[in-house]
N, C-alpha and C positions, 0 to 999 in steps of 0.2 A: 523576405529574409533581411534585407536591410534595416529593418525596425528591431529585428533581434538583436542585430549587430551592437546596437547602444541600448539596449536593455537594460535598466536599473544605472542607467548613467545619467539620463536627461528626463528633466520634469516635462508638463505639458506643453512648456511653450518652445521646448527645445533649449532649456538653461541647463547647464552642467547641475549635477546633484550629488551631495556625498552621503545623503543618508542610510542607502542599503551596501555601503561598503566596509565589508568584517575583517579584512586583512588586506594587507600591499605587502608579501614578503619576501626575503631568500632564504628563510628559513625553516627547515621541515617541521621542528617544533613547534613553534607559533604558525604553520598553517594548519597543520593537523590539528592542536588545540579547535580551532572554529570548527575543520572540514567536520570535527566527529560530533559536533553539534547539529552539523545543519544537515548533515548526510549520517553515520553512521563511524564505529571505528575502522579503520581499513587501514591496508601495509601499501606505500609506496613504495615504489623503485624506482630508480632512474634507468630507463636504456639509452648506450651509450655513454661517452668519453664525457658529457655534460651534467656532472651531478649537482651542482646547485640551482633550484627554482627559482624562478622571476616569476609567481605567482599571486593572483587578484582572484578575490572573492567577494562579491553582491550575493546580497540573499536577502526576501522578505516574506513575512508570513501571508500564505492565504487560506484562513481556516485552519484545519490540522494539518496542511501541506505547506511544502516551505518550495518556493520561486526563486532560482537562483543561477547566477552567471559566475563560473568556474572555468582558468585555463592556470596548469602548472606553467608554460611558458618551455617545458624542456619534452623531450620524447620520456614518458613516463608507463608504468606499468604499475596496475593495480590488481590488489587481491584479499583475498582471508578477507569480505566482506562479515564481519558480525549478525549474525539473527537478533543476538537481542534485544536489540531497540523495535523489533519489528517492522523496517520499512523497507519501502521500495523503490523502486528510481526509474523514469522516462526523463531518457539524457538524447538532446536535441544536439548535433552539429553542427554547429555555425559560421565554423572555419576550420579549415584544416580536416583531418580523418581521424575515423575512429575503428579500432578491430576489438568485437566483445566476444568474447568464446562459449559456445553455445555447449559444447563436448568436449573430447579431448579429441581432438583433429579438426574440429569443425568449429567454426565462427563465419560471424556476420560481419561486413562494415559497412558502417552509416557516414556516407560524403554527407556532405552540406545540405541541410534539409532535411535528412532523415535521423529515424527518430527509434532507440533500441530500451523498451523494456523488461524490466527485472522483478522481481518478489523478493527482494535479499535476505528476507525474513522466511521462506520455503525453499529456497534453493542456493547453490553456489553462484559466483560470479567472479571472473577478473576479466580484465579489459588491458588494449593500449591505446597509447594516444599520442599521436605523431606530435612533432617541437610548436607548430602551426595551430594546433588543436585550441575550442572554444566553446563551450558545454553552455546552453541553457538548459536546465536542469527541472523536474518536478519531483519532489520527492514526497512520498504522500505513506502516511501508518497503513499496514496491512488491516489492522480493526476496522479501519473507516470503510477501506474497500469493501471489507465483506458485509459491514453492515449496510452498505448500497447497494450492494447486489441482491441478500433481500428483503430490501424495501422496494426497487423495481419488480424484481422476477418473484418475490413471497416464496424462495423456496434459497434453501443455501446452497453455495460456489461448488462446486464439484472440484476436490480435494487437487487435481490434476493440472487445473487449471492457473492454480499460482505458481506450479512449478517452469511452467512453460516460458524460454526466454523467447524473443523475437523483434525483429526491425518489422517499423513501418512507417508510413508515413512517405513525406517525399519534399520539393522547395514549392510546389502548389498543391500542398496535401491543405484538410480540413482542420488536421492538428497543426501545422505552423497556423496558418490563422488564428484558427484559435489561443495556440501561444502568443502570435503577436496581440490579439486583442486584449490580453490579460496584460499583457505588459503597458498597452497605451492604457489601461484601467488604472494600474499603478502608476502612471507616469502622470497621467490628467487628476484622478481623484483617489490620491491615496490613501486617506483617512476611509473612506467608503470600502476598500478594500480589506485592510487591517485589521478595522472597527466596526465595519457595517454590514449589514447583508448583502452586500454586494459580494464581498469574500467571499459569502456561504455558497452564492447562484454562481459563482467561478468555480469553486472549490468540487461543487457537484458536476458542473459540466466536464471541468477535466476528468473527474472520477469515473463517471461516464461511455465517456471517450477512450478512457483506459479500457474499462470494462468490456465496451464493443471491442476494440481492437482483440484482446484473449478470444472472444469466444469468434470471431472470424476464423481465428489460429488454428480453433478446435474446430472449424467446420458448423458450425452453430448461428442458426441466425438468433439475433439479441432478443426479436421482438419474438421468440418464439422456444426461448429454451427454458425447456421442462414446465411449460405451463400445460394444462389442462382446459381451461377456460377463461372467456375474458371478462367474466362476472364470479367475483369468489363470492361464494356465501356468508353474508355475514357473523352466521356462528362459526365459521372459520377463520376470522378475522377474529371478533372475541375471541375464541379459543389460544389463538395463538397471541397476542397480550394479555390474556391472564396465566398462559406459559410461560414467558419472558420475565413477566413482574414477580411471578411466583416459583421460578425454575429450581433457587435452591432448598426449596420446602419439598420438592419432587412430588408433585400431588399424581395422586392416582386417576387415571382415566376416566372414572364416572364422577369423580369431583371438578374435572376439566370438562365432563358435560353439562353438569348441572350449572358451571357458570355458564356456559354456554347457551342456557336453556333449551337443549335439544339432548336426546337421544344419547347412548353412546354407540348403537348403534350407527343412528342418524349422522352423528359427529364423523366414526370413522368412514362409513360412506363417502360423506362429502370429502373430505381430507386425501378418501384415495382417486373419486373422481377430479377433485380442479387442482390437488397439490401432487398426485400421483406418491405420497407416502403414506405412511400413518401418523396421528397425531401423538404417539410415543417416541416417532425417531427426531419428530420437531422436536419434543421436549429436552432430548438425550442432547444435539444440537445445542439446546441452551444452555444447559448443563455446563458441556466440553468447554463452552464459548465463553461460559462465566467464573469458570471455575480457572483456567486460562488467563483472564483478566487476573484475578486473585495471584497466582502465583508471580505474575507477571511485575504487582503492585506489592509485593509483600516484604513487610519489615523484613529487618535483618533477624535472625535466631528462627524464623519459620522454617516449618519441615513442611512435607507432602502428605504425611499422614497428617497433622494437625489440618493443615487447610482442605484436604480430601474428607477429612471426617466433618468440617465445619458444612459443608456441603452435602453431608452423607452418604457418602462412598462407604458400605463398611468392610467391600473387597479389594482392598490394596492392589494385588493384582489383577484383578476383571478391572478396575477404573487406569489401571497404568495399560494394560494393552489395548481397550478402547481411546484411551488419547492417544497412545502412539499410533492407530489405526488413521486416527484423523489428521494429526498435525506431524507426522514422520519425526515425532523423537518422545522419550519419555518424559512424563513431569519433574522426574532429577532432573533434567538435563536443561529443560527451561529456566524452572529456580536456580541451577548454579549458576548456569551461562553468565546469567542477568547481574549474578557479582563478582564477575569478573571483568564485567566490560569496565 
């Protein structure tokens, strides 16, 4: 824990560093400008008699995730997390306490060393955090998670799973380690981290790590959820890249066999023996997934029917209550959010 404690302060040799520091302020304005950069937009408040911050923000990128060391300096209260930036946050302890509210009655707090994640992009959040308090932070895109979860497991997250808040972790857990070693990584070779593949093989192990902790929550061991086999058949490996590659053309089943060069018999077989689905709800999967992406990335003056039709959706309603089924809100409600933020 002591190597957290100057996180993003000191280079390798132990020399002071100012590079990953985004703010020194007492001003909500100017911190909140950064915070909603490196985290998301969100409402502070102050509890208690103390309303002005003495607040410090480090932050550096690793991969699509952002590393960062955050204390408002005052007893503060956080809330109305935003969805849609899509991210998520494993916020570390480092001093002082933290109480994250799970319910309405019910919260967790993480002393020093433990470690409480979020999906702020599938679920609500608000938090406090005593005058003492000291956050090393991960903040990582909901996208990345899922598309690590299946490139591990080859089968998508179970929708449940991102909603789930929970502490874990501990002051000799596997995650500070690992936090701390990501921090001597930035601290000894930062350029490798930023720039190099080194960012990538952090960026994944945290991802990981994330991932294992959820499905502990669900009662799931990692190396064994919703597999079927530990040899996939290779035309289900084709199959499902030239679904991916070709998701918005919506190809029909025997045209996803024929790349495949097997059967469509053969194909669904295989599909429901090692993926335990069929290779129609994969496709639907990439679908939801890409079309998501789209509204998520889409100019200003775009509607839902224009980009649902670019897609071919030609039922407005069958494609808005199959995403709401998946992602807990309609396609209005992604595209507006997203200009408002």
């Amino acid at each position: 824990m002591d190597f957290l404690q100057n996180a993003l302060l000191l280079d390798g040799q132990g020399r002071p560093v100012t590079d990953y520091e985004l703010v020194r302020s007492r001003h909500f304005d100017e911190i909140r400008a950064w915070s909603d950069q490196v985290y998301m937009p969100y409402k502070a408040t102050p509890n208690g008699t103390v309303r002005e911050p003495d607040s410090v923000l480090h932050a550096v990128s690793i991969g699509s995730m952002i590393l960062s060391r955050f204390s408002y300096g005052i007893p503060i209260h956080l809330s109305d997390f935003s969805m849609g930036p899509g991210m998520g946050m494993a916020l570390t302890t480092v001093r002082g306490n933290a109480r994250h509210w799970i319910d309405t009655g019910a919260f967790a707090e993480t002393p020093v060393g433990h470690t409480f994640l979020v999906d702020t992009s599938r679920t609500d959040y608000w938090a406090d955090f005593d005058p003492n308090h000291l956050q090393v932070n991960i903040t990582f895109p909901h996208q990345y998670l899922e598309e690590l979860f299946l490139r591990w497991y080859g089968v998508p997250a179970e929708a449940e799973i991102w909603r789930r808040k929970l502490s874990f972790g501990g002051p000799n857990s596997a995650w500070v380690a690992l936090l701390g070693y990501v921090c001597r990584c930035v601290a000894e070779t930062p350029e490798l981290v930023t720039k190099g593949p080194l960012g990538s093989h952090l960026e994944e192990m945290l991802g990981m790590h994330m991932l294992s902790a959820w499905l502990r929550q669900s009662g799931t061991e990692a190396g064994n959820h919703r597999l079927r086999g530990s040899v996939i058949p290779r035309c289900v490996k084709i199959a499902e890249e030239y679904m991916q590659t070709h998701a918005r053309e919506c190809p029909t089943l025997s045209t996803i066999a024929l790349a495949a060069g097997v059967s469509v018999r053969s194909l669904s077989n295989s599909f429901r023996q090692f993926r335990g689905y069929t290779p129609m709800a994969f496709l639907r999967e990439q679908r939801l997934q890409g079309i998501r992406k789209a509204l998520m990335a889409a100019p200003p003056g775009s509607t839902v029917v224009t980009i649902a039709n670019l897609w071919g959706y030609s039922s407005l309603g069958v494609f808005a209550a199959a995403y709401f089924k998946r992602f807990g809100e309609y396609p209005s409600m992604t595209l507006n959010r997203l200009r408002t933020c």
